[in-house]
Structures are given as structure tokens and as C-alpha cells.
N, C-alpha and C positions, 0 to 999 in steps of 0.2 A: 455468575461471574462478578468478580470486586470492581473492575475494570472495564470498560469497553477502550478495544484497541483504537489505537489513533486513527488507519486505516478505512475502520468503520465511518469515524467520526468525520473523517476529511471526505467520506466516498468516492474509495479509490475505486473504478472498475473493476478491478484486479479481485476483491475482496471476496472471498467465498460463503465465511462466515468463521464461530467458533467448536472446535470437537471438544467432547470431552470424552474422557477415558475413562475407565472403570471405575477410576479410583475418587471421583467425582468430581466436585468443582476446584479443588488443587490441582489437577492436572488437566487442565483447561488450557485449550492453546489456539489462538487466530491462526487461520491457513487461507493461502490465495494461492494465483496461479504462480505466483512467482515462487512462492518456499510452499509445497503442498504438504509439507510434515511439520513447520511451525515457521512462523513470523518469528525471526529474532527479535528480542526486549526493544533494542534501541530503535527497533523501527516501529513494535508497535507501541510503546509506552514512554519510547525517549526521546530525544530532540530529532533523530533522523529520518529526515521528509523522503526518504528514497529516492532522488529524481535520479540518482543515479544507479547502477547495478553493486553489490558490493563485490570485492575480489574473490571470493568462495562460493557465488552463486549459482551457477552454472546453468545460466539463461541473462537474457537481457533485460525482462520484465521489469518494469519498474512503475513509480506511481503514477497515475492517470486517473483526474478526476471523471468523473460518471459526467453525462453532457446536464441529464436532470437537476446536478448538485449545483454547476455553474449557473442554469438558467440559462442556459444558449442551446441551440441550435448544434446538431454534429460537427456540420463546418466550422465555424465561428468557436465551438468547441476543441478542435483538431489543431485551431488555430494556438489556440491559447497552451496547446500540452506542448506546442511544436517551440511557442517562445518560450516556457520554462525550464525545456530541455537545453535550449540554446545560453539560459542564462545557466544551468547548472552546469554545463562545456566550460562558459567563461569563467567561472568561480571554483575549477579548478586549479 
């Protein structure tokens, strides 16, 4: 892989890992719970942090760091995905 996806790098819970397909590391693509047939570019390589669903998605899923990545606690953790949701609401 050229690339590790943002996803990866931010550790989103969500993140499954990367497939590749026959055709080999060209057609290598990030999958999660949210898109299990490919992570779109702009989320996993471009400025789009997901905190919200996109319109074609067809599920709610969205990013959520892993409680390990923050250094907290599940609560304390639960805490922190709950205010970024809240600010991702307001910043629409």
C-alpha cells in the first residue's frame, strides 16, 4: 500500500483494515463498518474527518476514535465522541 488511510492513522473504531484484490496493490482499497466495499478517497485520503454520515451512505456509522488511541477510559472516551458529534451538528 502507497498510502495508509487516514482512518487507520486517526484510529477510527470503525476501521476493519485494507483488501486487496487480485489485481494487487493497485487495487487496494480501506473497508470499515461504515462502507464494507471501500472507504471513499475524501475520507480516507482527503480532508473528510466523517464525523458526519455522508448523503449516499446508507447507515449512520461514522468516525469514532478507539478509547486506546485517546488514552482514556471508555467513559471519558464516550464522552469526548459525544462532544464531537455535537460540534459536528453545530458546524453544520
Amino acid at each position: 500500500m502507497l498510502n495508509e488511510p487516514q482512518c487507520s492513522l486517526r484510529r477510527c473504531k470503525h476501521f476493519v483494515g485494507v483488501k486487496q484484490d487480485e489485481d494487487g496493490e493497485a487495487a487496494e482499497r480501506g473497508v470499515c463498518a461504515a462502507f464494507p466495499d471501500r472507504i471513499p478517497d475524501e475520507i480516507s485520503y482527503g480532508a473528510n474527518l466523517h464525523l458526519t454520515p455522508l448523503p449516499d451512505q446508507g447507515n449512520t456509522i461514522v468516525f469514532e476514535a478507539e478509547a486506546t488511541a485517546l488514552g482514556l477510559d471508555q467513559s471519558i472516551a464516550a464522552a469526548v465522541r459525544e462532544g464531537l458529534a455535537g460540534l459536528a451538528a453545530a458546524l453544520r
